[in-house]
PDB file of N, CA, C, O and CB in Angstrom:
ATOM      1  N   UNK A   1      11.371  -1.523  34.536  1.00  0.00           N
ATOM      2  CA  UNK A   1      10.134  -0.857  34.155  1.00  0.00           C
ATOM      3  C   UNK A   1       9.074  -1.123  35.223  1.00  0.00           C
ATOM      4  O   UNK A   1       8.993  -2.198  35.819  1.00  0.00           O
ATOM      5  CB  UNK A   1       9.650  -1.340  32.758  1.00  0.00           C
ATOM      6  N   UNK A   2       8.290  -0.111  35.423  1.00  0.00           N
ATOM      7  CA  UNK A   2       7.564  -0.304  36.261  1.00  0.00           C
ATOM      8  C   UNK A   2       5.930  -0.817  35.906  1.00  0.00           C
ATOM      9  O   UNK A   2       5.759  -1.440  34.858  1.00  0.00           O
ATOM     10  CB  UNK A   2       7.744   0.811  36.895  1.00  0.00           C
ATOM     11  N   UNK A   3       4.756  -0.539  36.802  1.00  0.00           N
ATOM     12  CA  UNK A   3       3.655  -0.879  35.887  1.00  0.00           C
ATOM     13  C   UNK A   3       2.961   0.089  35.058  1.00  0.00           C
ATOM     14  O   UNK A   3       2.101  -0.139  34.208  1.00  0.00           O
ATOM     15  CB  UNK A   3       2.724  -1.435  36.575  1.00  0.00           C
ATOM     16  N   UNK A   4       3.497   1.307  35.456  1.00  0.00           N
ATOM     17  CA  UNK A   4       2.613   2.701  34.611  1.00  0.00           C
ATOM     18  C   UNK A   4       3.713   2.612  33.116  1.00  0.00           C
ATOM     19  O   UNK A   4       3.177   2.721  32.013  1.00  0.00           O
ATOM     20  CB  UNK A   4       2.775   4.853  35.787  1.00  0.00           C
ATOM     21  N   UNK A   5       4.938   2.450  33.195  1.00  0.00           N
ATOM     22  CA  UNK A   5       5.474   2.400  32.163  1.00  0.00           C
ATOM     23  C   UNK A   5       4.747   1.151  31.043  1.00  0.00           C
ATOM     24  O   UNK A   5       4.086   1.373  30.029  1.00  0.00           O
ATOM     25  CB  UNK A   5       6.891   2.260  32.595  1.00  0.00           C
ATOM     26  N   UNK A   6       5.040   0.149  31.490  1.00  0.00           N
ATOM     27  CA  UNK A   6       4.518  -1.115  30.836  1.00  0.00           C
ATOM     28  C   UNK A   6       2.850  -0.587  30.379  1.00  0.00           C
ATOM     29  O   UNK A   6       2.456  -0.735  29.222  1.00  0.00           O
ATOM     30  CB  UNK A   6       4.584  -2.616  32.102  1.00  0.00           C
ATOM     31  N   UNK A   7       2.269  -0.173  31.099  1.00  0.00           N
ATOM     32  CA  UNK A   7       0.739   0.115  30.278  1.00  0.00           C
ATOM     33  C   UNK A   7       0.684   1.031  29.550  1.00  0.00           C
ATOM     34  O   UNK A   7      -0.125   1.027  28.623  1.00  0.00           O
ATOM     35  CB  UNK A   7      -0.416   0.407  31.012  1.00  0.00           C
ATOM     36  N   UNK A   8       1.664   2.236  29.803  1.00  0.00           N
ATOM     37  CA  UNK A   8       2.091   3.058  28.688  1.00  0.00           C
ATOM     38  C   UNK A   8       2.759   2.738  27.296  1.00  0.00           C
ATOM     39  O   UNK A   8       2.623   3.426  26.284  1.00  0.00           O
ATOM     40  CB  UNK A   8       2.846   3.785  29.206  1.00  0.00           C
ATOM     41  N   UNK A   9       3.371   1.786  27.389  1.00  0.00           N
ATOM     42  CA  UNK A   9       3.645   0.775  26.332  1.00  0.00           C
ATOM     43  C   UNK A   9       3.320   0.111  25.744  1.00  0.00           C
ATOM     44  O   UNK A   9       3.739  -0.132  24.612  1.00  0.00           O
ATOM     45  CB  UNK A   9       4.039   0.266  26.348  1.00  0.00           C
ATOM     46  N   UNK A  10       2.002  -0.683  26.623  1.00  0.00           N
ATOM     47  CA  UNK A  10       1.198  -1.181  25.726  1.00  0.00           C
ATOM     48  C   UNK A  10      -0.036  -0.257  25.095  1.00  0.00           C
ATOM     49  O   UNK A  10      -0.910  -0.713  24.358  1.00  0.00           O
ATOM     50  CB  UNK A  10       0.741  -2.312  26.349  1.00  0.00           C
ATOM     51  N   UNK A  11       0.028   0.633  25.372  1.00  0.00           N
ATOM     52  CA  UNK A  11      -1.393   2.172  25.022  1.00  0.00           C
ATOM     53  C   UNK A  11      -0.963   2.609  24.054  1.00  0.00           C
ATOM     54  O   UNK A  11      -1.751   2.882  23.148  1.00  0.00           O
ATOM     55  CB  UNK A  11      -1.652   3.699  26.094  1.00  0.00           C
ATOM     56  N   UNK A  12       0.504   2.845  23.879  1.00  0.00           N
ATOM     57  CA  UNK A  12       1.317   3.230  22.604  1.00  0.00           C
ATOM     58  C   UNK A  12       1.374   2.431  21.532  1.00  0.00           C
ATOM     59  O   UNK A  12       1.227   2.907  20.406  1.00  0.00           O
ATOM     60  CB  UNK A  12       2.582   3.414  22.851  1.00  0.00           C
ATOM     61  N   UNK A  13       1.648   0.786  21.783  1.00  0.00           N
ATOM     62  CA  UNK A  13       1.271  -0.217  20.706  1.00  0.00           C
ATOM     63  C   UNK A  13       0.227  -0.899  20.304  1.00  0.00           C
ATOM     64  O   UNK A  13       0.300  -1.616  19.306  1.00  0.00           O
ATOM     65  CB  UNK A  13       1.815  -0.985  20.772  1.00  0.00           C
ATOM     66  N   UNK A  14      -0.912  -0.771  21.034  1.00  0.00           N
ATOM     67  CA  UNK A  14      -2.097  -0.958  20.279  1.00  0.00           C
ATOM     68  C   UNK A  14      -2.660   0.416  19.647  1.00  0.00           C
ATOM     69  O   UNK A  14      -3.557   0.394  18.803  1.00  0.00           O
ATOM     70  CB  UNK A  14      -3.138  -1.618  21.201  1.00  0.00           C
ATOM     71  N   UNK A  15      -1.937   1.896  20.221  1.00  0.00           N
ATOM     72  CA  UNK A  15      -2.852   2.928  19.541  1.00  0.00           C
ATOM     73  C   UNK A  15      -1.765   3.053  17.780  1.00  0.00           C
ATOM     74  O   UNK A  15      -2.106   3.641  16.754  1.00  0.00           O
ATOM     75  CB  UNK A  15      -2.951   4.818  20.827  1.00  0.00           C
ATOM     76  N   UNK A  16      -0.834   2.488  17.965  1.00  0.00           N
ATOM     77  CA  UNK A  16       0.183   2.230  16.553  1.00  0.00           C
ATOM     78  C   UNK A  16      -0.825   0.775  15.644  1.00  0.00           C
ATOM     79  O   UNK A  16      -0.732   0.843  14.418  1.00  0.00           O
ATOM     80  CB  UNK A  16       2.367   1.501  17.255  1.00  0.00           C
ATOM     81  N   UNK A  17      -1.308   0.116  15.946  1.00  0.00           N
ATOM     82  CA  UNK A  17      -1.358  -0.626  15.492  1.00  0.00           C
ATOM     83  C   UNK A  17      -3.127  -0.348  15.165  1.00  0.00           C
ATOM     84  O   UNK A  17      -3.728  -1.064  14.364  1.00  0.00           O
ATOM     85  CB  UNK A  17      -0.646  -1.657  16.184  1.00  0.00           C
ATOM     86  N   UNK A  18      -3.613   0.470  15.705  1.00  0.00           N
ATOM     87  CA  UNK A  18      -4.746   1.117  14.929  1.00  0.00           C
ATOM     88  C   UNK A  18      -4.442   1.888  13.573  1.00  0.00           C
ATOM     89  O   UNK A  18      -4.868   2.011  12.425  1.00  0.00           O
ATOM     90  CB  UNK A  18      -5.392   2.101  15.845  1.00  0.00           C
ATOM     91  N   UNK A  19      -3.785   2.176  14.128  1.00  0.00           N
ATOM     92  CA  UNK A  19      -3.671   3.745  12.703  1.00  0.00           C
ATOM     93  C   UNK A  19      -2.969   2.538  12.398  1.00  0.00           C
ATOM     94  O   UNK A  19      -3.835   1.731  12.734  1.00  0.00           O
ATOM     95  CB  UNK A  19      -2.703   5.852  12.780  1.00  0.00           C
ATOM     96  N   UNK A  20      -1.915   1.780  11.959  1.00  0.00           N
ATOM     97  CA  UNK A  20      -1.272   1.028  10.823  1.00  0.00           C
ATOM     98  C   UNK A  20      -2.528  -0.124   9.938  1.00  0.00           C
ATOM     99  O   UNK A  20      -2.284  -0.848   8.973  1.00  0.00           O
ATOM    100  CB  UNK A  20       0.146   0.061  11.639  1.00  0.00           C
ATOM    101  N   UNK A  21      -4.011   0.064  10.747  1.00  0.00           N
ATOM    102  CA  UNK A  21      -5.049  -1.053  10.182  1.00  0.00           C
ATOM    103  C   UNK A  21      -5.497   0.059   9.641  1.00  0.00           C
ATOM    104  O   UNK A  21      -5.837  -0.151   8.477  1.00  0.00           O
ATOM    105  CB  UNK A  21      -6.115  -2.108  11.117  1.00  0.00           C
ATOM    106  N   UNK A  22      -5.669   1.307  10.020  1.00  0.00           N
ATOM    107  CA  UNK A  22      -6.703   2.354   9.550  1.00  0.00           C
ATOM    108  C   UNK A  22      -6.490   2.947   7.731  1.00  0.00           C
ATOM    109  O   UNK A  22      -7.248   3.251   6.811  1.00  0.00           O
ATOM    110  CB  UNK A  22      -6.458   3.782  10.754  1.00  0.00           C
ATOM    111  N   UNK A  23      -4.618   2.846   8.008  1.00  0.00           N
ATOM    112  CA  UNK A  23      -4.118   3.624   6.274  1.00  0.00           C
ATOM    113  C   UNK A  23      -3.516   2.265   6.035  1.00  0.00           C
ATOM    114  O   UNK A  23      -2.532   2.825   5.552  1.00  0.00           O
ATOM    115  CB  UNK A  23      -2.677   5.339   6.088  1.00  0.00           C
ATOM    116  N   UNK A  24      -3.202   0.959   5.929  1.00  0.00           N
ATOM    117  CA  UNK A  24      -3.479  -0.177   5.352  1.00  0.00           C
ATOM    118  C   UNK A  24      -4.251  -0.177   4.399  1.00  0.00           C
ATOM    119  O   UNK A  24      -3.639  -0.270   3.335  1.00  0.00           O
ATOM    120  CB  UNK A  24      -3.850  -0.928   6.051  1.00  0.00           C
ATOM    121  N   UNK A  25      -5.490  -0.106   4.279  1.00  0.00           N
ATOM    122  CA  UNK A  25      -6.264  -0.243   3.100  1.00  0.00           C
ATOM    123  C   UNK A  25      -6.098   0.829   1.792  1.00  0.00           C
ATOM    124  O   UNK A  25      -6.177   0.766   0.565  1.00  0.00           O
ATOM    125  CB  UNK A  25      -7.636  -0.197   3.609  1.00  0.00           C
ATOM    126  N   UNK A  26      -5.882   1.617   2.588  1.00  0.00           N
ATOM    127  CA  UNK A  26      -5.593   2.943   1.484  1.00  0.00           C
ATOM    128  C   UNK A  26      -4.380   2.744   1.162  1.00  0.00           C
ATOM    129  O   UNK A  26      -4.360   3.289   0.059  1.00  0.00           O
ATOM    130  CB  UNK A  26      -5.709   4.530   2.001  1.00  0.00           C
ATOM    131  N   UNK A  27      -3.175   2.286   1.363  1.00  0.00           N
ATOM    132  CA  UNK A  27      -2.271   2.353   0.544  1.00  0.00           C
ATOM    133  C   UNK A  27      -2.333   1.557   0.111  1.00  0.00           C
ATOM    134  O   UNK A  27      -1.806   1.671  -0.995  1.00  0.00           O
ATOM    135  CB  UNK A  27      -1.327   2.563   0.730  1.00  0.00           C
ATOM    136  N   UNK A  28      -2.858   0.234   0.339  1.00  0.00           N
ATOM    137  CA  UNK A  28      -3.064  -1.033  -0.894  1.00  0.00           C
ATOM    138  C   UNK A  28      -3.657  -0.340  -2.101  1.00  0.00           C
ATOM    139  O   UNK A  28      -3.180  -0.488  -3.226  1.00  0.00           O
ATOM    140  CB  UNK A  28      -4.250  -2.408  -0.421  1.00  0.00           C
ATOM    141  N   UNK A  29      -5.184   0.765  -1.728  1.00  0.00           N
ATOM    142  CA  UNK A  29      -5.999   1.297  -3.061  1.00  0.00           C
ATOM    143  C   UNK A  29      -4.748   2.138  -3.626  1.00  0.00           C
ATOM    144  O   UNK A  29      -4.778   2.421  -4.824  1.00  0.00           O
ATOM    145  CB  UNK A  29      -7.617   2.386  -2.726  1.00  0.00           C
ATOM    146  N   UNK A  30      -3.724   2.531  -2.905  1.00  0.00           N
ATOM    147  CA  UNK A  30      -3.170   3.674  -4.171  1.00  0.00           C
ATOM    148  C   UNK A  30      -2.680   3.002  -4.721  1.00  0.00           C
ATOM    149  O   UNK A  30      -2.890   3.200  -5.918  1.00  0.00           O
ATOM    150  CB  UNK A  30      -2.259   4.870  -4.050  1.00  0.00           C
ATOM    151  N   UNK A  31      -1.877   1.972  -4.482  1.00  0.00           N
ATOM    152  CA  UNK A  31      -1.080   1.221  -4.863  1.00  0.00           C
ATOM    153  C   UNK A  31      -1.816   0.769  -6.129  1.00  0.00           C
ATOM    154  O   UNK A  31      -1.325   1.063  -7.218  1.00  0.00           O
ATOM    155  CB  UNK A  31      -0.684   0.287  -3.864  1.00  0.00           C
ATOM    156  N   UNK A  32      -2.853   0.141  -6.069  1.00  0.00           N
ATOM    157  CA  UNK A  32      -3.226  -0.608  -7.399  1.00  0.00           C
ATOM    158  C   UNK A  32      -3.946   0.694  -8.015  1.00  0.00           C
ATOM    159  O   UNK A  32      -4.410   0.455  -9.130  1.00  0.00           O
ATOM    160  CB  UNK A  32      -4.327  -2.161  -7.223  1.00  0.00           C
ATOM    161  N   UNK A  33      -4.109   1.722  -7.666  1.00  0.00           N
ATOM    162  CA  UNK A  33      -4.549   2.964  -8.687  1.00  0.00           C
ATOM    163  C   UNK A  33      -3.442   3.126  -9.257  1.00  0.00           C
ATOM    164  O   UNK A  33      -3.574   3.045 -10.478  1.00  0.00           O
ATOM    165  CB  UNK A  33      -5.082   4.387  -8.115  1.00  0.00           C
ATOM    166  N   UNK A  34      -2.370   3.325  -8.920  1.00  0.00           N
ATOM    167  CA  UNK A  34      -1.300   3.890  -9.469  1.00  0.00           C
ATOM    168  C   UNK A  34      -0.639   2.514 -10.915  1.00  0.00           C
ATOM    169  O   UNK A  34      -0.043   2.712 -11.974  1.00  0.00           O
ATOM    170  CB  UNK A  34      -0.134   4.264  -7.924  1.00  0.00           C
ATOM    171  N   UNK A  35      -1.018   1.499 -10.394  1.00  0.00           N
ATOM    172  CA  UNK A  35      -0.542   0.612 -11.353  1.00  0.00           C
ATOM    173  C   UNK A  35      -2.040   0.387 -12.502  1.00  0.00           C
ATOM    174  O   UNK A  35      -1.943  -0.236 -13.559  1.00  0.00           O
ATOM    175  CB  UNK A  35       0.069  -0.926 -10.441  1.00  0.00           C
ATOM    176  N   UNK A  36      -2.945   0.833 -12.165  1.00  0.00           N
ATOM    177  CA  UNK A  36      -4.042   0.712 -13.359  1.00  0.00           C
ATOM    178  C   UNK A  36      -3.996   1.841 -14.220  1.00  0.00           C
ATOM    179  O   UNK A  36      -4.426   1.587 -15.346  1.00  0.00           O
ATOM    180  CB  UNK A  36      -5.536   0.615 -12.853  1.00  0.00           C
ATOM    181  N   UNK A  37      -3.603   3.028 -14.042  1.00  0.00           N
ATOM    182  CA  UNK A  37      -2.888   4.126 -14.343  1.00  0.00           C
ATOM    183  C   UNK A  37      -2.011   3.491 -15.174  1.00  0.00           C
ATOM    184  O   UNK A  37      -2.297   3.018 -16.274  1.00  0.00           O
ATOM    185  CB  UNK A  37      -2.313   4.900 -13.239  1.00  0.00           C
ATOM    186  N   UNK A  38      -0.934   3.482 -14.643  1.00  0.00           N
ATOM    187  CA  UNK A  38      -0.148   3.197 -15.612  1.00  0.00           C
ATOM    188  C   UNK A  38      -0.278   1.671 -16.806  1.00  0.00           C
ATOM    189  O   UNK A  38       0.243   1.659 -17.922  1.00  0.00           O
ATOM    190  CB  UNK A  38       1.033   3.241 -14.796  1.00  0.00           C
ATOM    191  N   UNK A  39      -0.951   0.706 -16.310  1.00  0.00           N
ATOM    192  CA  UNK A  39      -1.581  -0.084 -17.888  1.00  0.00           C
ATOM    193  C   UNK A  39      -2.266   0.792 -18.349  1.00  0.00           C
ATOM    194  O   UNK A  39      -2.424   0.221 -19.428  1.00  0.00           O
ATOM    195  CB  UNK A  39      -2.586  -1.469 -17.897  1.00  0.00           C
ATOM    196  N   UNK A  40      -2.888   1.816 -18.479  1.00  0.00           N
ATOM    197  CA  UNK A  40      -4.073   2.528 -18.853  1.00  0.00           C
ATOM    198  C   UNK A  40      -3.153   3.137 -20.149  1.00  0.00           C
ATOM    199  O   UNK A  40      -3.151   2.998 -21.372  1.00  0.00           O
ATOM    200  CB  UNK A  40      -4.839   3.700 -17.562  1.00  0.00           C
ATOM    201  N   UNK A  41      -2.312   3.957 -19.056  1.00  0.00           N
ATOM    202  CA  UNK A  41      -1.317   4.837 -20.494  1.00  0.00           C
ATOM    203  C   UNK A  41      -0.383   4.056 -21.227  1.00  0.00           C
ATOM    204  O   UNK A  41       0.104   4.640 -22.195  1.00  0.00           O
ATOM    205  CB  UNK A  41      -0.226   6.118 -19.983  1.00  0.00           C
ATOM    206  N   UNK A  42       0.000   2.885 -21.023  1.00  0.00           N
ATOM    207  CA  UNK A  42       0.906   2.004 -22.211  1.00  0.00           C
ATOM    208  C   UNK A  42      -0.521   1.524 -22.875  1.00  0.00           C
ATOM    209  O   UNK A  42      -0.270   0.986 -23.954  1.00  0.00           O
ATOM    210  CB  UNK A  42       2.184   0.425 -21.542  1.00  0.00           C
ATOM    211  N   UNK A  43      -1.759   1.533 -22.634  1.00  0.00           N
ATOM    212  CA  UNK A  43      -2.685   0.994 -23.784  1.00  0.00           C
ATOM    213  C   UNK A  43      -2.693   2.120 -24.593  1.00  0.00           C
ATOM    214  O   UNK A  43      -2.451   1.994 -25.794  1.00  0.00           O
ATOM    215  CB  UNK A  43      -4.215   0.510 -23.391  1.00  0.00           C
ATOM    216  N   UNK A  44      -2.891   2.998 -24.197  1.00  0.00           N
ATOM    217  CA  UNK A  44      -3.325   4.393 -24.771  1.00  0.00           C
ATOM    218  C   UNK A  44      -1.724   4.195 -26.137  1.00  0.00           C
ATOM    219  O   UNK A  44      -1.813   4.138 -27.364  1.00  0.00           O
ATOM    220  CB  UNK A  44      -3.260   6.174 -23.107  1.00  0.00           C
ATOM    221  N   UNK A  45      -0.726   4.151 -25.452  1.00  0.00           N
ATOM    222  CA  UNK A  45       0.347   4.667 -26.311  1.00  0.00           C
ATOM    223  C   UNK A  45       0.320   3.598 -27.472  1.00  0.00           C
ATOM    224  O   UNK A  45       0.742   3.814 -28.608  1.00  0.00           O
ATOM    225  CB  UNK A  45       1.855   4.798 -25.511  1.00  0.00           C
ATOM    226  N   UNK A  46      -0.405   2.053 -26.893  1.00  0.00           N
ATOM    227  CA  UNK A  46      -0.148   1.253 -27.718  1.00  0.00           C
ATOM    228  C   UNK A  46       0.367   0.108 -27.612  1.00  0.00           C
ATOM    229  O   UNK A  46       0.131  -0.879 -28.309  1.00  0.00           O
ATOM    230  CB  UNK A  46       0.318   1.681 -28.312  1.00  0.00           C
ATOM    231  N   UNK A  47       1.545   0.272 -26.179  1.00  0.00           N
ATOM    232  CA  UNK A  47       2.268  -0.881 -25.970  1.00  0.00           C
ATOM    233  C   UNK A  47       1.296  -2.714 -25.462  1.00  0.00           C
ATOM    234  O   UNK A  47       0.515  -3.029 -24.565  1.00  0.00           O
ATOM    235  CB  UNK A  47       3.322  -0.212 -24.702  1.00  0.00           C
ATOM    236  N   UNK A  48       1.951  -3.465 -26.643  1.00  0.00           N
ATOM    237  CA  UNK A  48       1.759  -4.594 -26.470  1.00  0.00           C
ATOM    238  C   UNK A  48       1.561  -5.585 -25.191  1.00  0.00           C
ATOM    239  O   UNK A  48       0.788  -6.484 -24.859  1.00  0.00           O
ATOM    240  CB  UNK A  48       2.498  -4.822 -27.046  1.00  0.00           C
ATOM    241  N   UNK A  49       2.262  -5.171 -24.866  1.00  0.00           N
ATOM    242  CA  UNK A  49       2.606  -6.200 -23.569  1.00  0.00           C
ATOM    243  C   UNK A  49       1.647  -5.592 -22.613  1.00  0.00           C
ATOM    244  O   UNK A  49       1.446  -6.379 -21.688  1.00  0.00           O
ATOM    245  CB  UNK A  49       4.354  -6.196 -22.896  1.00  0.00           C
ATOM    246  N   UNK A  50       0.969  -4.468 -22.487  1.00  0.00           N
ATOM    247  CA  UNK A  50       0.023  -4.244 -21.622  1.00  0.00           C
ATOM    248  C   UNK A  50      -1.306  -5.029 -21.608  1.00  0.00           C
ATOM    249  O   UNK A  50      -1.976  -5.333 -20.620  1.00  0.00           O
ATOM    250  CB  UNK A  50      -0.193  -3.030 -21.744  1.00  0.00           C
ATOM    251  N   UNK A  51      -1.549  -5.296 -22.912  1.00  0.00           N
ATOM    252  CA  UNK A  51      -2.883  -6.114 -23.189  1.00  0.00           C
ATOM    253  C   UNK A  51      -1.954  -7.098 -22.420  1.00  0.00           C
ATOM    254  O   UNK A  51      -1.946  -6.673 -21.265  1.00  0.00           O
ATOM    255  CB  UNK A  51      -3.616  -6.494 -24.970  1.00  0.00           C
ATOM    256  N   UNK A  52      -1.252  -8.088 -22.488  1.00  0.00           N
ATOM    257  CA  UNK A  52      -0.829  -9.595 -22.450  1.00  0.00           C
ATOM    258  C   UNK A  52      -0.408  -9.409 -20.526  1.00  0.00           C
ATOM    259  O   UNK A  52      -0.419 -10.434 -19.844  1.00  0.00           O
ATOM    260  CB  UNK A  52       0.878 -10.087 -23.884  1.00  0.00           C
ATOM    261  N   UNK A  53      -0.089  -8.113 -19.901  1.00  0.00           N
ATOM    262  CA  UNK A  53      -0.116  -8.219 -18.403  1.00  0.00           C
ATOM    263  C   UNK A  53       1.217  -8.942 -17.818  1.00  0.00           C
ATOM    264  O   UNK A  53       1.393  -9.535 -16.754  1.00  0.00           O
ATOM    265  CB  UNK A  53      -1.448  -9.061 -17.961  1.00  0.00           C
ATOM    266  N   UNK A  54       2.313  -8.606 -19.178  1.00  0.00           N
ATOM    267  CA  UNK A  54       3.630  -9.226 -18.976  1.00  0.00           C
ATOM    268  C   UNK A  54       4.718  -8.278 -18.083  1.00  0.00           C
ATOM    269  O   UNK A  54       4.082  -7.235 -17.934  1.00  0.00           O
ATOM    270  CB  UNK A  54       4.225  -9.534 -20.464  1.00  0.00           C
ATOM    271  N   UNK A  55       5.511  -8.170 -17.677  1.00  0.00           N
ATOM    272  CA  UNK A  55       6.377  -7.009 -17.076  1.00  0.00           C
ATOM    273  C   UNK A  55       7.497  -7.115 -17.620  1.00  0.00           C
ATOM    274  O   UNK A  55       8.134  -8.121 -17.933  1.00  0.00           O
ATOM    275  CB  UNK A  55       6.594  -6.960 -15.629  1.00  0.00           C
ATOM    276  N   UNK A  56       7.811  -5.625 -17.767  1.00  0.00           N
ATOM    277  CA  UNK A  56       9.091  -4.660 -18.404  1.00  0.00           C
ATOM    278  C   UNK A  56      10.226  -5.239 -17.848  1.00  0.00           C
ATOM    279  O   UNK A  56      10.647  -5.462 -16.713  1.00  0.00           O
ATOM    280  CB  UNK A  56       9.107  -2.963 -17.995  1.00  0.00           C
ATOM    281  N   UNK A  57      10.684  -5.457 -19.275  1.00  0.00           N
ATOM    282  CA  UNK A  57      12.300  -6.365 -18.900  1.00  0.00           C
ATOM    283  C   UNK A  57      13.425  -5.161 -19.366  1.00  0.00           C
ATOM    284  O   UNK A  57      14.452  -5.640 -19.846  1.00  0.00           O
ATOM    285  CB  UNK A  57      12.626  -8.217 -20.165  1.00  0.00           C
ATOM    286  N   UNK A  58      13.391  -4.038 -19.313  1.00  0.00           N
ATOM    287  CA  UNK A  58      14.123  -2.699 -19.807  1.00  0.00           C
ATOM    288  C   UNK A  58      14.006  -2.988 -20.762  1.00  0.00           C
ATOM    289  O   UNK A  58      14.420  -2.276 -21.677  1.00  0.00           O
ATOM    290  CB  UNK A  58      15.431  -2.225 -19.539  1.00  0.00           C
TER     291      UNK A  58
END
């Protein structure tokens, strides 16, 4: 490798490692939207174990 390659390599892995800090946060928020969502609708239906914050054993 030469030196234009190598700085091209490193231009490519810090511009990857932007965008992987940039949608980081947002998929952590969906992530816990999607799971408050769903305690939301086992309260709604009723289920017990949602108040108590236990997890589904099938």
């Amino acid at each position: 490798m030469n030196g234009n390659q190598i700085e091209g390599l490193i231009g490519m892995l810090v511009t990857l490692g932007i965008v992987v800090l940039m949608i980081l946060p947002s998929a952590i928020g969906a992530i816990h939207d999607r799971r408050v969502d769903r305690r939301l609708a086992e309260a709604e239906r009723g289920d017990t174990r949602a108040r108590h914050g236990t997890a589904r054993t099938a």
